[in-house]
N, C-alpha and C positions, 0 to 999 in steps of 0.2 A: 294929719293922715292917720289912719284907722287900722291898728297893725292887724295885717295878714297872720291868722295862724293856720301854721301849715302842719300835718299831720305825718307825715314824709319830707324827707329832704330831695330836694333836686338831684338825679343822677347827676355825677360827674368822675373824672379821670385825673389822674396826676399819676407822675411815676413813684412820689410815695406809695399812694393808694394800691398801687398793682403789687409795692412789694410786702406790704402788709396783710392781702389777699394771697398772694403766695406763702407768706409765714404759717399763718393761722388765719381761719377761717371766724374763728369764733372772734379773737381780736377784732377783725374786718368788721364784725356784726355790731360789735359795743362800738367802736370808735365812730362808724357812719349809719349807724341805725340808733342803735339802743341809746346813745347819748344826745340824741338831736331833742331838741326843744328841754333840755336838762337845765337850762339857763334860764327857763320861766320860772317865776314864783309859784306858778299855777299847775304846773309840770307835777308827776308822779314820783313817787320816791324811787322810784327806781331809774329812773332818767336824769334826776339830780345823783344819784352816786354813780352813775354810768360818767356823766358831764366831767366830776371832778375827778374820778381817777383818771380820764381822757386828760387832764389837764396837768395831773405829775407830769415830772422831770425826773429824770436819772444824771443826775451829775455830768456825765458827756456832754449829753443834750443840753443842758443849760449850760455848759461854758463854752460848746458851739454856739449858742443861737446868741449867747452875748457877746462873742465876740465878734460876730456878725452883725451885730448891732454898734459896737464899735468902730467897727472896719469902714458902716455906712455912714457911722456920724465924723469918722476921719476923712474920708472920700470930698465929703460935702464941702466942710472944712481947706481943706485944700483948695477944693473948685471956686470956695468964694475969698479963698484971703494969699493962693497960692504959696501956701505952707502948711504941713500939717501939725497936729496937735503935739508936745512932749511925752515922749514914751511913757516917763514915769506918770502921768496925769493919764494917760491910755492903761496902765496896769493898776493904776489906782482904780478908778470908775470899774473895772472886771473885776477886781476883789470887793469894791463894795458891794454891785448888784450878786456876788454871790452872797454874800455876808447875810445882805438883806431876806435871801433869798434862804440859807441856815435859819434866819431868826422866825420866819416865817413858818418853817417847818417845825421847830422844835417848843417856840413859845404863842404863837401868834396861827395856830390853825384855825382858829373861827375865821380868818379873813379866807383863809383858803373855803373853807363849807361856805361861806357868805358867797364870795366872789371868786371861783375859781381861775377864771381868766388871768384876769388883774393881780391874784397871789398865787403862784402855782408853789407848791411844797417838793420837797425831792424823794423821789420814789423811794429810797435808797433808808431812808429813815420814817416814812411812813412805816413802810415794813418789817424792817428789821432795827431800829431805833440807834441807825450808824451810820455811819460814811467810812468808806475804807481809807486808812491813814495811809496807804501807800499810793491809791489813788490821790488824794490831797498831794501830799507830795508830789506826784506826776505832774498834777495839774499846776501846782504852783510853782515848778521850775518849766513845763509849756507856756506858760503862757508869757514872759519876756522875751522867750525865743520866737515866738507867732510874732508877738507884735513887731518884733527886728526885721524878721523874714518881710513881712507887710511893706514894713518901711522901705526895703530895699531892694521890694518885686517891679519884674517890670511894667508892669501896668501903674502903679506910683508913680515910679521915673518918669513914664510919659506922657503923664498928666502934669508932674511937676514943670517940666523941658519942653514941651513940644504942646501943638496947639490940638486941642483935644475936645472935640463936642460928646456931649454926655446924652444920652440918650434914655438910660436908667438906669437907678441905682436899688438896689434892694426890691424891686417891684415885685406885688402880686399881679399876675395877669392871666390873661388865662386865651384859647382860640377855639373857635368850634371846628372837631373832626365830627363825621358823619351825622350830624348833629348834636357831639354832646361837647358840651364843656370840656378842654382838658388844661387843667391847670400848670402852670409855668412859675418858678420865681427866679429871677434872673439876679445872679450879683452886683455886675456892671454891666452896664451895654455903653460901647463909644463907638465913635465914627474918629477915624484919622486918615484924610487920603484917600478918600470915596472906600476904603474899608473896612467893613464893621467886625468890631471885638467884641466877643462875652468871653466875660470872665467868670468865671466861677471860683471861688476861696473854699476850698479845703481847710480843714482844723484834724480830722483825724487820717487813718491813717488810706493811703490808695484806695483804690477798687477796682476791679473788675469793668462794673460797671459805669465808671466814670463818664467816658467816652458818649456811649449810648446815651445817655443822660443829655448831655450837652447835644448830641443830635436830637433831641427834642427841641430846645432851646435853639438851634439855628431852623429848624422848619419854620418855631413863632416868629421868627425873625422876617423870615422869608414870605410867612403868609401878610404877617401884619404889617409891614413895612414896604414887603413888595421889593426885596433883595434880594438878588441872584445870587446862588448858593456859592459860587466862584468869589462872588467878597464878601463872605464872612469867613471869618477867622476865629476858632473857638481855642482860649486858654484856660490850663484849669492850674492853680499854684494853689502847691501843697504849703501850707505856711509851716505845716510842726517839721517838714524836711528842710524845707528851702530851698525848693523844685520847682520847676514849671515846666509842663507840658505843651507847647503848642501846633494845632494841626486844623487842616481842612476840613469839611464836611466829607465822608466819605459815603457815598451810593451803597454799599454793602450795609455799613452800621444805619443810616437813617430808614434805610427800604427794612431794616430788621427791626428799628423801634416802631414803626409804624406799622407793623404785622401785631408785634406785641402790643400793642395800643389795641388792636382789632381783632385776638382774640381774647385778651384779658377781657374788654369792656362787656364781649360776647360770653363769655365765661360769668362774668359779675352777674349779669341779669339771668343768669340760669338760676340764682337764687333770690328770684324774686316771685313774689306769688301775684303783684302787678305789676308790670312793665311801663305802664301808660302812669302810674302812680307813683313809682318806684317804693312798691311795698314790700318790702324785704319778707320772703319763709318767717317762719318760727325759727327763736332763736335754739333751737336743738336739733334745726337743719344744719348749722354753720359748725361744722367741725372744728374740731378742738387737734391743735396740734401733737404730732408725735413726739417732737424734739425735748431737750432737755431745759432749756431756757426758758423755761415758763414763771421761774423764779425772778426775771427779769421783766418779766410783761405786770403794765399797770392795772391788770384786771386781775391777778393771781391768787385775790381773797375770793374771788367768782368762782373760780374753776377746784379749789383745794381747800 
């Protein structure tokens, strides 16, 4: 088959996406405009370094999303041998993909220009050619407390003890609102007792916006499934407390993410010079944030 090059990316929606359009504008532009097709050999220089600073990591970020990766290779693990893996062999694997992930950054950056995806470097020393040692520290007294917490949430327990159909684990999925794509990644999804759970894992700390989030995630539910909102049940466990949250679908929060869904995406295509194309303005339409955190965004050699 004959690869399609597409000279635009396909609109779509996710609730990252909305909160990175509220951050900064100019962010929103590099991340889903200016780095798309940054991955082709044949791509312009400017699209390959849009692509790979899109692909740093900030230390958070990558010992969230590995430990996420963890949590799903522990999940699996259990479902198929009903037991899960040894903590210390769970805190080992998270220290080494940082390791990997250190070595990468500091001696090994041609794999990151080569293959952005596949070696992402950490933002943190790109930049400023450090990792803060109290963050280090943070992180490596978090992360046997997470992996405890894990061990002895309830969503564990009741896959270990009770009979528990899996529905998905770690998925990317996505559902069409008004016709666009809006993207979804769900942590757990199970069924126990004609009632369905998503779960969501936390690594840092609460939000706000937690809640809201998860009313995304039982609408997908409800669309793609075809489940009445009355049996699902959305959990969100905070693993660095050793919390969990659990509650209903509530008509206020879902009827307000789905507002927010309709006029973010209406808002999004206000800066497009095609709509049918999804041709993004010029990039000195997309405003550049007011805030101070600019020191923290992976485009900040752009903008300073």
């Amino acid at each position: 088959m004959a690869f399609d090059y597409r000279p635009f990316p396909d609109f779509s929606w996710s609730y990252s996406r909305h909160k990175t359009f509220i951050h900064c504008k100019r962010q929103y532009y590099y991340t889903y405009y200016g780095s798309h097709n940054g991955w082709l050999q044949n791509s312009d220089a400017t699209a390959k370094l849009l692509f790979r600073l899109k692909k740093m990591q900030t230390l958070p970020l990558a010992f969230g999303e590995i430990l996420h990766d963890i949590l799903a290779k522990a999940m699996t693990f259990l479902i198929k041998y009903g037991e899960l893996p040894q903590t210390e062999e769970m805190i080992q694997y998270a220290k080494k993909a940082l390791n990997i992930k250190y070595q990468t950054s500091t001696k090994q950056q041609h794999l990151w220009i080569k293959r952005p995806s596949k070696h992402p470097i950490f933002q943190e020393l790109y930049y400023f050619k450090q990792l803060d040692t109290a963050a280090i520290h943070y992180y490596n007294t978090l992360l046997p407390r997470i992996i405890h917490h894990f061990m002895m949430s309830p969503t564990v327990k009741d896959c270990a003890t009770q009979i528990v159909e899996v529905k998905q684990l770690e998925d990317f999925n996505y559902m069409m609102l008004q016709d666009i794509k809006v993207y979804v990644v769900l942590d757990f999804l199970s069924v126990k007792d004609h009632i369905w759970h998503i779960t969501d894992w936390k690594t840092g700390k609460p939000s706000e916006d937690d809640r809201e989030q998860l009313m995304l995630y039982a609408h997908y539910v409800h669309l793609h499934y075809g489940v009445p909102y009355d049996n699902i049940q959305l959990h969100i466990e905070y693993l660095a407390q050793g919390t969990t949250t659990s509650f209903h679908v509530d008509a206020y929060l879902l009827n307000n993410i789905l507002y927010t869904f309709k006029q973010s995406s209406q808002h999004m295509k206000g800066y497009m010079a095609d709509i049918i194309q999804n041709e993004p303005l010029d990039v000195i339409d997309f405003e550049q944030t007011k805030t101070t955190q600019c020191q923290h965004c992976n485009y900040y050699e752009l903008c300073y």
